[in-house]
Structure formats: C-alpha cells, structure tokens
C-alpha positions in Angstrom: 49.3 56.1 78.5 49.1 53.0 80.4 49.9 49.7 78.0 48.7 46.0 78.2 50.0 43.9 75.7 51.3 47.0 73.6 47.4 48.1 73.7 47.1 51.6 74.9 44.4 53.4 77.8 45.1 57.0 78.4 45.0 58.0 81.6 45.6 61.8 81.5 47.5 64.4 79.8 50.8 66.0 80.8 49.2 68.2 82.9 47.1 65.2 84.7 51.3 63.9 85.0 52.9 67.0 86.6 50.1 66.9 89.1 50.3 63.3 90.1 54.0 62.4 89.6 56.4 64.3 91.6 59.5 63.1 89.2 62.3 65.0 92.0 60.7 62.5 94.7 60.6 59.6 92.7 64.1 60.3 91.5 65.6 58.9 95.2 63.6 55.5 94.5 65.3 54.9 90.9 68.6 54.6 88.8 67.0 56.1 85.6 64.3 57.5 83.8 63.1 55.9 80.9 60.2 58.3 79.1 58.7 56.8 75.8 56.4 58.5 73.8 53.7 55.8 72.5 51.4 58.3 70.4 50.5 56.1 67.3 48.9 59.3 65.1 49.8 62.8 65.2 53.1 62.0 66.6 55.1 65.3 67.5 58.8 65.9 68.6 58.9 69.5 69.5 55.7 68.5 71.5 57.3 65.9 72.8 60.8 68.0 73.3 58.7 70.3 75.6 57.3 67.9 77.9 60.8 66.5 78.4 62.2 69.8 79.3 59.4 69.9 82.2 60.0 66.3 83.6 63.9 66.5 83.8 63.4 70.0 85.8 65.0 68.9 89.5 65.7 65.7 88.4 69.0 64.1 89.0 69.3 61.1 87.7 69.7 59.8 83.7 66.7 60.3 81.6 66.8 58.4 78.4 63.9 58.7 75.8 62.5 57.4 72.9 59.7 57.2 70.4 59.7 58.5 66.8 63.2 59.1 66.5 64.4 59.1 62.8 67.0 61.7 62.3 69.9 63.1 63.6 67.8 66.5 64.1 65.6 64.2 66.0 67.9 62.3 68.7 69.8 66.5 68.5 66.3 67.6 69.9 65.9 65.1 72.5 69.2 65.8 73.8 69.2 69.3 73.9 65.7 69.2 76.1 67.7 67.8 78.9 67.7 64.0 78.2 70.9 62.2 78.4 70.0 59.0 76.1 68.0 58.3 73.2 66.3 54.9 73.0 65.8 54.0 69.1 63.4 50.8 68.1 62.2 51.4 64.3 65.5 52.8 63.4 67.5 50.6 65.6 66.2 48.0 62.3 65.8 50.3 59.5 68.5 53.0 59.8 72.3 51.6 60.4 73.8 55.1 59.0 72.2 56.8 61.8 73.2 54.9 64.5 76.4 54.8 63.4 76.5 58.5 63.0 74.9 59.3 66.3 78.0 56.9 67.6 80.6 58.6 65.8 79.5 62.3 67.5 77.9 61.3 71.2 79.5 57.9 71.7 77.7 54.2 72.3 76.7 55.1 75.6 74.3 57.8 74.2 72.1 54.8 72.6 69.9 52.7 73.9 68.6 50.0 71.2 65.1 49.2 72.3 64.1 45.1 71.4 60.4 44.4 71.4 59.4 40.6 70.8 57.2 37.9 71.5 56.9 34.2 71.4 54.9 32.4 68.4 54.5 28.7 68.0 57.9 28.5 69.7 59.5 31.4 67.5 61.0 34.7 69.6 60.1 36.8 66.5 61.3 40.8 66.9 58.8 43.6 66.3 59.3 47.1 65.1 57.0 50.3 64.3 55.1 50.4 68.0 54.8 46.6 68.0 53.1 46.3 64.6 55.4 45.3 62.1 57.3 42.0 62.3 60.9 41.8 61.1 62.9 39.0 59.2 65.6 37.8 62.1 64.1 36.1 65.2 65.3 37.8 68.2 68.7 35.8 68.9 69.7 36.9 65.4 68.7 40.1 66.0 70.3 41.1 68.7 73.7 39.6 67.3 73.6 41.8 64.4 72.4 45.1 66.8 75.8 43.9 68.8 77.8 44.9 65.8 77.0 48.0 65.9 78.2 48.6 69.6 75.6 50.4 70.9 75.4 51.5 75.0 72.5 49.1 76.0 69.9 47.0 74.9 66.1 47.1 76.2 65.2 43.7 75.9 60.9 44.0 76.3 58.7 41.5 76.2 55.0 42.4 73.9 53.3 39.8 75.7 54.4 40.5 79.8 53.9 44.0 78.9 51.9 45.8 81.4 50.9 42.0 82.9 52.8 41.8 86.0 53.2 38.8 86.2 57.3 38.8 86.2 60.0 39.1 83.7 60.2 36.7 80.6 63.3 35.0 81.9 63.1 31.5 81.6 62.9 31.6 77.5 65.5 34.4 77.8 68.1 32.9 79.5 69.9 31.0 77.0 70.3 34.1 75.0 70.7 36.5 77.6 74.1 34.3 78.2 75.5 35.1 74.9 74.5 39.1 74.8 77.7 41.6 76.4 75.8 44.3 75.8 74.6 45.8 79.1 70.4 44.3 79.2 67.5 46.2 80.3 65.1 43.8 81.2 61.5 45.3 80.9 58.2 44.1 80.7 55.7 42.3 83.3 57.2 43.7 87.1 54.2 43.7 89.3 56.0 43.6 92.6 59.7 44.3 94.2 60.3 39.9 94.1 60.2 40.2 90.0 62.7 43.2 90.1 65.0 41.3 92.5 64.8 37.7 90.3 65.8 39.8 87.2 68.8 41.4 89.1 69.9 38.5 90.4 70.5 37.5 87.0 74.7 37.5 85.7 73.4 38.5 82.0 70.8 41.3 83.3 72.2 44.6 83.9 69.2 46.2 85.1 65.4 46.0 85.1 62.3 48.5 84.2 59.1 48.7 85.4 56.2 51.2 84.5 53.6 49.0 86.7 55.2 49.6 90.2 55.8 53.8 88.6 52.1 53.7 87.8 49.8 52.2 90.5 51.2 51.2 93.6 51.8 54.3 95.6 55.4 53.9 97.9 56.0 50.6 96.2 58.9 52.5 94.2 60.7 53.2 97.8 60.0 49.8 99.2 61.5 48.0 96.3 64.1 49.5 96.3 64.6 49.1 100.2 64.0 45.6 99.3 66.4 45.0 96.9 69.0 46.6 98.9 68.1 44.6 102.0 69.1 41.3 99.4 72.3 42.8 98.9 72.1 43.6 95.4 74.4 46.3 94.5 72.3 49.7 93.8 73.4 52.9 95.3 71.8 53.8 98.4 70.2 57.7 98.5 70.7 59.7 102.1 67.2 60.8 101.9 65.8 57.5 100.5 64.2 56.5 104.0 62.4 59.6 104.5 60.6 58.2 101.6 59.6 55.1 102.8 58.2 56.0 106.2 
C-alpha cells in the first residue's frame, strides 16, 4: 500500500513485493526495517506472520513491525516470524497491562510506541485506530505519559506530511522534541536525501523513516545514504555499500 495523508492505493500484492523489492540489497542502504501492516478490513496476523517470515529471509539488519497488535500471542507471533521489534499504536493508548507485560519478558527495547498526530486550529491532537479515532491528550501530553512507561522508542509520524514529501514536521516539533529522552523516530513527509539529513541533524531526533525514497525513486536509498555520510552524520558505513550506488 502506498499512503497519502493516511489514505491508502494498493500497488500490488506480496507477490508483486518479492518481485520488485530485493529486501537483502536494500538492507546495505538502511539501519532498519520498519514493515506495517495498514489493512483496515479482514486484518490477519498469521497472514501477516507469513509474509514477515519471507521479507526477513537474508536480511541483516533490525526489522520491527506493527499493525493489529493486541495481545501478548500477537507481539509472541511477530517475534517468532523473525522480527526483532514490535511497533504498537492502538494499544500503545488502550492497553498499559500489555505493554508493561511485553516489558517485563523482552525488555523496553523490544517496543516501539508508534505516535500518529496532526495539527488542528493550532491543536497537535494524537490519533489512534489507523488514524481514525482521536484521543483525549494532545500530543505533548501524550507522549509524557507513553514516557512513563519506558518504552525502547517512539515513532513520532505526522498524518498530514504522510506520504507528501515535502520534509519532516520539525519546526512545530521542536519545542517538544526538546523535552522527549526517549530515542525519536521521525517519519512522515521525506521526499529527498536533504529532509533525511535536516531531521538527523537534529539533537532530539534519533533517527528518521521514509517509505517515499523505499517506494519510488530507484538508487535514491544508496545515494542518501552516501549523502548523509558525506555530511558527516554518524551512520555506519557498509563495505559493499558503493557497489550499490554505481
């Protein structure tokens, strides 16, 4: 699925994926893998267990995924397919016991909270349920309260750069990104390798996603990460990366 906005186009199945993604390549061009299910009907986790079991196959780096996660037999699942994180959103809101139980037998690192939000009439207000369903706190509040429960990393996403890429949210995040410790994702609205460097070069961002540059722009993957090397950011540097970008 490609998203805009949290609105959905498919674009193929997971066969149409295998064929077109090569997941070991793209592996040398990126830190971590980040795989969310989107399906908003017919959701299915052992469906979605077997196509993570395929993706990871070759792959060395973290994979962390999300999407329907509810249960302990859920996150167990995921983690058993081969994925090393789970990325919770819904329950990240509605569930403390569970992430407090996942805590207690993988540790904080095993969680990723994922923080959808966007701004109305001045108001960062916090969405859950695939971007549907509005919650109580604005988003400063709610990531305090999501601090509480020490969690491994927050994925700070932004509904309305989603899929734009047109850059990172940062200017109306950076008085709250300043008082988060949690390690921040920034995701949402990368188009090109100068958007993933002016998140990095943030002190409060810990690292930055993009789907966009994954999605459309053939060796941009490579080259971006070439770029942001060549600015001196600290990333680690692959032996076989250049191969890639020739």
């Amino acid at each position: 699925m490609l998203s805009r906005n949290f609105r959905l186009q498919k674009v193929g199945d997971f066969s149409w994926l295998k064929k077109h993604y090569n997941f070991e390549k793209i592996a040398f061009s990126i830190d971590e893998l980040i795989i969310l299910d989107v399906t908003r009907e017919g959701r299915s986790i052992n469906e979605f267990s077997a196509a993570i079991k395929e993706v990871v196959k070759n792959v060395f780096i973290p994979v962390s995924v999300g999407g329907g996660i509810r249960s302990m037999s859920d996150a167990e699942i995921m983690l058993n397919s081969g994925a090393d994180k789970v990325v919770l959103n819904t329950a990240l809101y509605n569930d403390r016991n569970l992430i407090l139980s996942l805590i207690e037998r993988y540790g904080s690192q095993v969680i990723i909270g994922s923080v959808d939000y966007q701004i109305e009439n001045g108001v960062k207000n916090v969405y859950i349920e695939n971007g549907v369903s509005k919650i109580v706190e604005n988003l400063e509040k709610y990531i305090e309260n999501i601090e509480k429960m020490s969690i491994g990393e927050i994925y700070l996403n932004s509904i309305q750069k989603d899929g734009t890429g047109q850059g990172y949210d940062i200017n109306s995040l950076s008085s709250i990104l300043l008082k988060i410790s949690t390690p921040v994702i920034l995701a949402g609205g990368a188009g090109n390798h100068n958007h993933l460097i002016e998140g990095l070069k943030q002190n409060s961002v810990d690292a930055v996603a993009t789907a966009n540059l994954f999605n459309f722009l053939g060796d941009s993957l490579p080259k971006s990460r070439e770029e942001i090397l060549n600015q001196k950011i600290d990333l680690a540097r692959f032996s076989t990366l250049d191969s890639f970008i020739k």
